[in-house]
C-alpha positions as CSV (number, residue, x, y, z in Angstrom):
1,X,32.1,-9.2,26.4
2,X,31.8,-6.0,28.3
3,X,32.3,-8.2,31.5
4,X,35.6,-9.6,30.3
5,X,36.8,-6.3,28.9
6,X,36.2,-4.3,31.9
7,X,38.0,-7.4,34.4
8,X,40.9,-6.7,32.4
9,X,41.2,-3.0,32.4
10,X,41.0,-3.0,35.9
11,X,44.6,-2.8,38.3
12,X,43.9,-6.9,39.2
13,X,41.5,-8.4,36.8
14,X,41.4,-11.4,39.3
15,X,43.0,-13.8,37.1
16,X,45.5,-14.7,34.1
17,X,44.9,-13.9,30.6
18,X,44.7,-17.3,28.8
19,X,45.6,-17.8,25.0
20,X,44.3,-20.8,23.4
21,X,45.7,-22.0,19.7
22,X,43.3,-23.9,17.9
23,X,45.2,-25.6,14.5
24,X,42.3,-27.1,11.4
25,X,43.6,-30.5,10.6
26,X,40.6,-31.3,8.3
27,X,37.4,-29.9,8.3
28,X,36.0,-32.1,10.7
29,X,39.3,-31.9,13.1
30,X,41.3,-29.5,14.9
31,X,43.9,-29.5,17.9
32,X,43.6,-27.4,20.6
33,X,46.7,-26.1,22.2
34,X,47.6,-23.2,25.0
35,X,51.2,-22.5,26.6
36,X,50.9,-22.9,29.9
37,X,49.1,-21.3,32.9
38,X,51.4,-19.9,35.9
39,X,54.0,-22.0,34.9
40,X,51.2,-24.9,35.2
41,X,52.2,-26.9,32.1
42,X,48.5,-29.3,32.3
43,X,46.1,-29.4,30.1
44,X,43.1,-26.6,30.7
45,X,39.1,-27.1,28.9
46,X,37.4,-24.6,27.8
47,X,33.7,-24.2,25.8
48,X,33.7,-24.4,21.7
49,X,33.4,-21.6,19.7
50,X,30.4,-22.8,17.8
51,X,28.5,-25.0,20.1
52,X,29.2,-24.6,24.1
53,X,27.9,-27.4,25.1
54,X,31.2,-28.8,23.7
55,X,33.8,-28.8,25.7
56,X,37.6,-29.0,24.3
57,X,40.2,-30.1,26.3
58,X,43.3,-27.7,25.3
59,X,46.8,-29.6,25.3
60,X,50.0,-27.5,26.9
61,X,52.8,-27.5,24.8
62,X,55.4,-24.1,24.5
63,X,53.8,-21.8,21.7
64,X,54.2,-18.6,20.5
65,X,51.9,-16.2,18.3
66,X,53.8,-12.9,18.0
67,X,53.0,-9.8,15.3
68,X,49.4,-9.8,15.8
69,X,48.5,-5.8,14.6
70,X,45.4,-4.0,13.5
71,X,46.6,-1.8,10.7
72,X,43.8,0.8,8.7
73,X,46.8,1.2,6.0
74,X,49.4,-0.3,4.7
75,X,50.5,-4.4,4.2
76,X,48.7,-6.3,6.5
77,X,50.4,-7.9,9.4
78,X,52.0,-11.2,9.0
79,X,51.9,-12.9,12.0
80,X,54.5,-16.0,12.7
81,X,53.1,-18.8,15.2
82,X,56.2,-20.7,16.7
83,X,55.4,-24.4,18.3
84,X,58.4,-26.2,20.1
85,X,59.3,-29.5,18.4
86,X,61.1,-31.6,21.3
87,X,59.4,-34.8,22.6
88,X,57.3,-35.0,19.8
89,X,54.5,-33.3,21.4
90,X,53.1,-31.4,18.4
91,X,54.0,-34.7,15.6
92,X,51.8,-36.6,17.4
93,X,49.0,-34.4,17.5
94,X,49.2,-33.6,13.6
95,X,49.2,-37.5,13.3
96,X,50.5,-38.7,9.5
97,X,50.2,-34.8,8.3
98,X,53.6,-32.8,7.6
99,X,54.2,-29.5,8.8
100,X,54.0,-28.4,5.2
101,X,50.2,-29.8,5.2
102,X,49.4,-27.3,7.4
103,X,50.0,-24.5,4.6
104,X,46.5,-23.2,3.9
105,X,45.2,-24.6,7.4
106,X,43.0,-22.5,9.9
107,X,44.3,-21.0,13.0
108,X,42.3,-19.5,15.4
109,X,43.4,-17.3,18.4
110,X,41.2,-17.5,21.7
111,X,41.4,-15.0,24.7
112,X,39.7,-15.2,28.2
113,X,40.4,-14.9,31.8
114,X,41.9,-18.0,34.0
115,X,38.6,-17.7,36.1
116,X,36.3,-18.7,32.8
117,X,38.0,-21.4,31.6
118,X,35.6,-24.6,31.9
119,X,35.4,-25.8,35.5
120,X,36.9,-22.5,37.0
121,X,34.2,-20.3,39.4
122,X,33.1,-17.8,36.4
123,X,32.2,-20.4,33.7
124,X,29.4,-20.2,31.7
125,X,27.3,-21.1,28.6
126,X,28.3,-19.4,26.1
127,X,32.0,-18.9,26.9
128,X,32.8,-15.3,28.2
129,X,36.3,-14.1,25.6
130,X,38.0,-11.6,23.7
131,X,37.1,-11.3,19.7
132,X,38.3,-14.0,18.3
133,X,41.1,-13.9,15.5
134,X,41.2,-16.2,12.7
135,X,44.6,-16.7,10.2
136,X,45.8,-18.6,7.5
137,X,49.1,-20.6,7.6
138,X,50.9,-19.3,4.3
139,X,54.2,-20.9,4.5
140,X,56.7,-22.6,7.1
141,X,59.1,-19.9,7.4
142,X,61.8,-21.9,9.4
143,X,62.0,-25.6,10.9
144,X,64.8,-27.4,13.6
145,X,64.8,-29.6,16.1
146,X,64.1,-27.0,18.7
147,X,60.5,-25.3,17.1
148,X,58.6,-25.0,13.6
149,X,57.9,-21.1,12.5
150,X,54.8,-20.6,10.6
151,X,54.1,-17.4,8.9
152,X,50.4,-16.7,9.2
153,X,48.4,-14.2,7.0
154,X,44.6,-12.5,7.3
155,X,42.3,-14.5,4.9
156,X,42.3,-11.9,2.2
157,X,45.8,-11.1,2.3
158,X,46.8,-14.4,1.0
159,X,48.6,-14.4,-2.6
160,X,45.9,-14.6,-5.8
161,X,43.3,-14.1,-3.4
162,X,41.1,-10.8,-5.0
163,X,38.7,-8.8,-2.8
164,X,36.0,-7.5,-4.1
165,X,35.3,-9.9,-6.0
166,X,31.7,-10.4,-5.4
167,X,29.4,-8.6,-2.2
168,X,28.4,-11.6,-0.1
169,X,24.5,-10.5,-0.1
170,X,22.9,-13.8,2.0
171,X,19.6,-15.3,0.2
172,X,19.2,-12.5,-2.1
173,X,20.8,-12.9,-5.6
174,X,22.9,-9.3,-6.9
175,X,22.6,-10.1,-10.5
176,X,20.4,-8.0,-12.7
177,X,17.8,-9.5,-14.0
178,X,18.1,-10.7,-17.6
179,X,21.7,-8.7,-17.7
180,X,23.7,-10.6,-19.5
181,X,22.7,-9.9,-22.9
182,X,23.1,-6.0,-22.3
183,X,26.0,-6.8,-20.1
184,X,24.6,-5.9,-17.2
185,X,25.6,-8.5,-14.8
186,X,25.4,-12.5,-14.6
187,X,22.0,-13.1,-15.2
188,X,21.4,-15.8,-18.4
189,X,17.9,-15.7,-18.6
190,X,15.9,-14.8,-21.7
191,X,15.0,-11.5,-22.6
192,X,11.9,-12.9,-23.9
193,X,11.7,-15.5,-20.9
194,X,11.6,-18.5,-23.2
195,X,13.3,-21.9,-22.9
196,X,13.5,-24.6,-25.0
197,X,12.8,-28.1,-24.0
198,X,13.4,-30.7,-26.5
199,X,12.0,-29.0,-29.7
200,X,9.6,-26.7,-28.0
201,X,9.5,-23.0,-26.6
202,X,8.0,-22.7,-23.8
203,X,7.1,-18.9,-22.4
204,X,7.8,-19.0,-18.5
205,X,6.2,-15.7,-17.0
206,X,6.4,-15.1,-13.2
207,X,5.7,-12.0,-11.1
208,X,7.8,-10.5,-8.3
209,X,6.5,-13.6,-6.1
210,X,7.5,-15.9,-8.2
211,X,3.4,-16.3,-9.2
212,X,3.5,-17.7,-13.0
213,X,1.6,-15.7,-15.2
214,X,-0.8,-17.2,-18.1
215,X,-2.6,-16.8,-21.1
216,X,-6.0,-16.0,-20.1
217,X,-7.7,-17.5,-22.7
218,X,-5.6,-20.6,-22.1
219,X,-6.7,-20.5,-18.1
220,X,-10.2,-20.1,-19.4
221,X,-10.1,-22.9,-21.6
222,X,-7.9,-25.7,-19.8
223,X,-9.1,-24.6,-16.1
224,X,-12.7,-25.0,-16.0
225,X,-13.1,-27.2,-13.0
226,X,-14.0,-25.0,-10.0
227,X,-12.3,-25.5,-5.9
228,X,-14.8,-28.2,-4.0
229,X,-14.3,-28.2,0.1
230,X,-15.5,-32.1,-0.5
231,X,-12.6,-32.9,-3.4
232,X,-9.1,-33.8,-2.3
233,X,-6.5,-32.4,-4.9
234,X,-2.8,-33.6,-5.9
235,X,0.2,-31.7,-6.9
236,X,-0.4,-29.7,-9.8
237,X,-4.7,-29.6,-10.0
238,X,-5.8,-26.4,-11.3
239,X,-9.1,-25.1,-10.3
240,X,-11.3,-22.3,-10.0
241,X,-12.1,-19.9,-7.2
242,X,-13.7,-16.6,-6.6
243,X,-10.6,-15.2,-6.4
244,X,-9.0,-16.3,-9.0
245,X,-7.1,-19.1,-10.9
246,X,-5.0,-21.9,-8.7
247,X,-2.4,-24.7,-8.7
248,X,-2.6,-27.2,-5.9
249,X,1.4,-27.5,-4.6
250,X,0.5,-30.1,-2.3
251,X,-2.3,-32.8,-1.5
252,X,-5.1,-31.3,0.3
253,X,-8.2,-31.2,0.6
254,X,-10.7,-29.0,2.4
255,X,-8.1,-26.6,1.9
256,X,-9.3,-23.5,0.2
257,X,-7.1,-21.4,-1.7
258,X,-5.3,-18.3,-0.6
259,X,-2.7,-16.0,-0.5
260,X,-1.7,-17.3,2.9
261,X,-2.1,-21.1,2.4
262,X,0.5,-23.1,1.3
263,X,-1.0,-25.5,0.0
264,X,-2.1,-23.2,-3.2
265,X,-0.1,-21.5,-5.6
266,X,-2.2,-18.4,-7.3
267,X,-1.9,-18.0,-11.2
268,X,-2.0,-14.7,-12.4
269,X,-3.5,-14.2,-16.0
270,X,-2.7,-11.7,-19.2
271,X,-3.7,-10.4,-22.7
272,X,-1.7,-9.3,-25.7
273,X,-1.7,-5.9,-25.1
274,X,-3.8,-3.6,-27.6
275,X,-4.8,0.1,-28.3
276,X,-7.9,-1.0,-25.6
277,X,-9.0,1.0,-22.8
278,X,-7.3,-0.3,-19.4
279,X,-8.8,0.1,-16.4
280,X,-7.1,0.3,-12.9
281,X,-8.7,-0.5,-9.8
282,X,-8.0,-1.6,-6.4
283,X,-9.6,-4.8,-7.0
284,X,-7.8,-5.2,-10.5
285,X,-4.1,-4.8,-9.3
286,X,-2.3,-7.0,-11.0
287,X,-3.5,-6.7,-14.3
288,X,-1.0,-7.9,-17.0
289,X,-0.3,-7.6,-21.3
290,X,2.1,-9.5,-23.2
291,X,4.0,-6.4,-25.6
292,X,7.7,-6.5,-26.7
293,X,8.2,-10.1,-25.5
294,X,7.4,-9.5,-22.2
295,X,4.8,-8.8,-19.6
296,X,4.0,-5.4,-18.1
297,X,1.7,-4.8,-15.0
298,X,-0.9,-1.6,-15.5
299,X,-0.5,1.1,-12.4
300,X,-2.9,3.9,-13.8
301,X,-6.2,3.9,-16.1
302,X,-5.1,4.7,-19.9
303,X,-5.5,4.3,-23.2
304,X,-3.5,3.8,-26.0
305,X,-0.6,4.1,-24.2
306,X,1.6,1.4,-25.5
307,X,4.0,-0.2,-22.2
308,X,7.6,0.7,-22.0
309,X,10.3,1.2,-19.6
310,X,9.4,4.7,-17.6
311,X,6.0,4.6,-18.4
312,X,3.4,5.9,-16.0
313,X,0.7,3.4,-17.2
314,X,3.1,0.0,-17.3
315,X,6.1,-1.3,-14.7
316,X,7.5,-4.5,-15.6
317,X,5.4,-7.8,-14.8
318,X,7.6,-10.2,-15.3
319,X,10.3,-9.5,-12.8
320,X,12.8,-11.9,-10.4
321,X,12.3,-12.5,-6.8
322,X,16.1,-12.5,-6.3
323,X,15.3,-15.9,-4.6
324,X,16.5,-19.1,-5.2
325,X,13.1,-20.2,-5.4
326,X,13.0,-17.2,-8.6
327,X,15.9,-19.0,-10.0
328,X,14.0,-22.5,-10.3
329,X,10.9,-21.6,-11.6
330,X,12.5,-20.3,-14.7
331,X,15.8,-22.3,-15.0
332,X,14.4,-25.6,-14.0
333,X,10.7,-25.2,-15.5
334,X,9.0,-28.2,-16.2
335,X,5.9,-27.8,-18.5
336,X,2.5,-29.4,-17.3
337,X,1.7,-30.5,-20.7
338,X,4.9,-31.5,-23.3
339,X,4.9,-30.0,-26.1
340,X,2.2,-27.3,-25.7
341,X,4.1,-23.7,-25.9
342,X,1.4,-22.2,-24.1
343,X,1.0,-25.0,-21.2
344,X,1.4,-24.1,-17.8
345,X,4.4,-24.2,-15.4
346,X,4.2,-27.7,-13.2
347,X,4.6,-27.7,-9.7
348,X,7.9,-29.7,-10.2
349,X,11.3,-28.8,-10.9
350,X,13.5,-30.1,-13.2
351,X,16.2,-30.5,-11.1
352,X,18.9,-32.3,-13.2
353,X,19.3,-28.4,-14.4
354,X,22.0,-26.2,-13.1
355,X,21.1,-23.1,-11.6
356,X,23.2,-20.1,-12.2
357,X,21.9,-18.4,-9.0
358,X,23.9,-15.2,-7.8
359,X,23.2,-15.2,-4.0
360,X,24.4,-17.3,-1.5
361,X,22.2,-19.2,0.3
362,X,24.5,-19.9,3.4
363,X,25.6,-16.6,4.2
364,X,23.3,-14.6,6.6
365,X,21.0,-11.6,5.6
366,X,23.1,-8.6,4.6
367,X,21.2,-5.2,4.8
């Protein structure tokens, strides 16, 4: 970009300044149009915004864009885009579509030098060019036999179109946790992190990482069969290991589990929290209680010190990831044994459920 910019600043940049229209048709099809290179009135190729390796041949044909301003108050600028209508250039590229099809249609403005158009001596992959401008076709301002005016508009400048509405944040959700029922955000899950399947209540307890969390006496009692190097395990075997309760996510076998294999998902454990002693250690981080309907990790030795919000014994235990993957282990449990409230979360999703995720997966990391 720095290349292009400084070409052009200088006295002779060494070659014309090329505009190239580019008109959505569908989303899977565009036309590509430019107005004509030292009076040259052929058609010119130049590399695709998205994927280089494409080349798009660009058809000539008299066009305008005109009222393209960068304004940090005020309206936005409207921009019109005027495209001649003799020989029926621009009706046959637009096929069976009307020009009043084109309302709400994509237009994209392009900008380089002569020299790196496709084929020319400074070519190259990626495409060296201006910022590119995108614009919306709000309306066909005027239309005769000589040209068709559109009036374009900026994205967010088009009526009944609200911004903020929500942050784009990509693969991170911005809903509080559990918020709806304090109004607190779009959140729907359970204070008490219950659902109900059929007739039963199930309690679905995961950590930060999305590790379920589990009765101990339950793990004790239903998980008694201890990890073998010599036994291959399914989706959703539980076993024993020296460092700790598991759930096989996959089959496997001579596959021991950790926190680093795939393979195994660990199970953290908790009691009902009482007027006990509680001990904290650096090999007992992640003890949990059960108290108030939820679960609360300990962070310093006490006792008697029952967990609440701003407590310097107890931080929440039960907390989202803020991932989609946080989203389906609650929304789209699937309990390992039917109709046991205390049974453990399966591997498997129930996937006929909606999930009322808040992120947006497609959208890239925002920071």
């Amino acid at each position: 970009m720095t290349t292009l910019i400084d070409a052009v600043q200088t006295q002779e940049p060494g070659s014309e300044l090329v505009e190239l229209i580019e008109i959505e048709l569908s989303d899977t099809s565009s036309i590509y149009l430019h107005s004509g290179i030292d009076t040259d009135l052929t058609s010119i190729q130049f590399r695709d915004l998205t994927t280089p390796a494409t080349i798009r041949t660009y058809t000539s044909i008299p066009i305008e864009l005109k009222g393209v301003e960068r304004n940090t108050d005020g309206a936005s600028a409207r921009p019109s885009l005027t495209v001649a209508n003799v020989l029926n250039t621009f009706r046959g590229l637009i096929g069976d579509l009307t020009n009043k099809d084109l309302i709400g249609k994509r237009v994209i403005r392009r900008q380089t030098l002569k020299k790196y158009l496709y084929g020319e001596s400074a070519d190259s992959n990626p495409p060296v060019e201006f910022p590119v401008e995108k614009f919306i076709i709000d309306r066909v301002a005027s239309e005769n036999k000589v040209a068709i005016n559109f009036e374009l508009a900026a994205v967010m400048d088009l009526e009944g179109v609200k911004i903020p509405g929500r942050i784009v944040v990509g693969k991170y959700c911005g809903w509080e946790y559990q918020g709806v029922p304090k109004g607190r955000g779009g959140c729907t899950w359970r204070e008490n992190s219950q659902i109900k399947i059929g007739t039963t209540n199930y309690k679905a307890y995961f950590n930060i990482d999305d590790e379920p969390i589990i009765l101990l006496s339950d793990a004790t009692s239903h998980i008694g069969t201890a990890w073998s190097s010599s036994t291959t395990y399914g989706p959703n075997n539980w076993v024993t290991h020296s460092s700790g309760y598991w759930r096989s996510n996959s089959t496997n076998d001579d596959s021991e589990p950790s926190d680093a294999n795939v393979d195994w998902q660990r199970i953290r454990t908790y009691t009902v929290w009482n007027t006990s002693a509680y001990t904290y250690s650096s090999s007992n981080l992640h003890h949990y209680v059960e108290s108030g309907n939820t679960i609360w990790r300990l962070v310093r030795t006490n006792t008697n010190n029952t967990p609440a919000i701003g407590s310097k014994y107890w931080v929440r235990g039960d907390l989202c990831g803020k991932l989609l993957n946080s989203c389906k282990c609650r929304f789209q449990f699937d309990p390992d044994t039917v109709n046991n409230p205390n049974t453990f979360p399966s591997e498997n999703k129930d996937t006929s459920k909606p999930l009322p995720f808040g992120g947006f997966p497609g959208s890239e990391k925002y920071r």
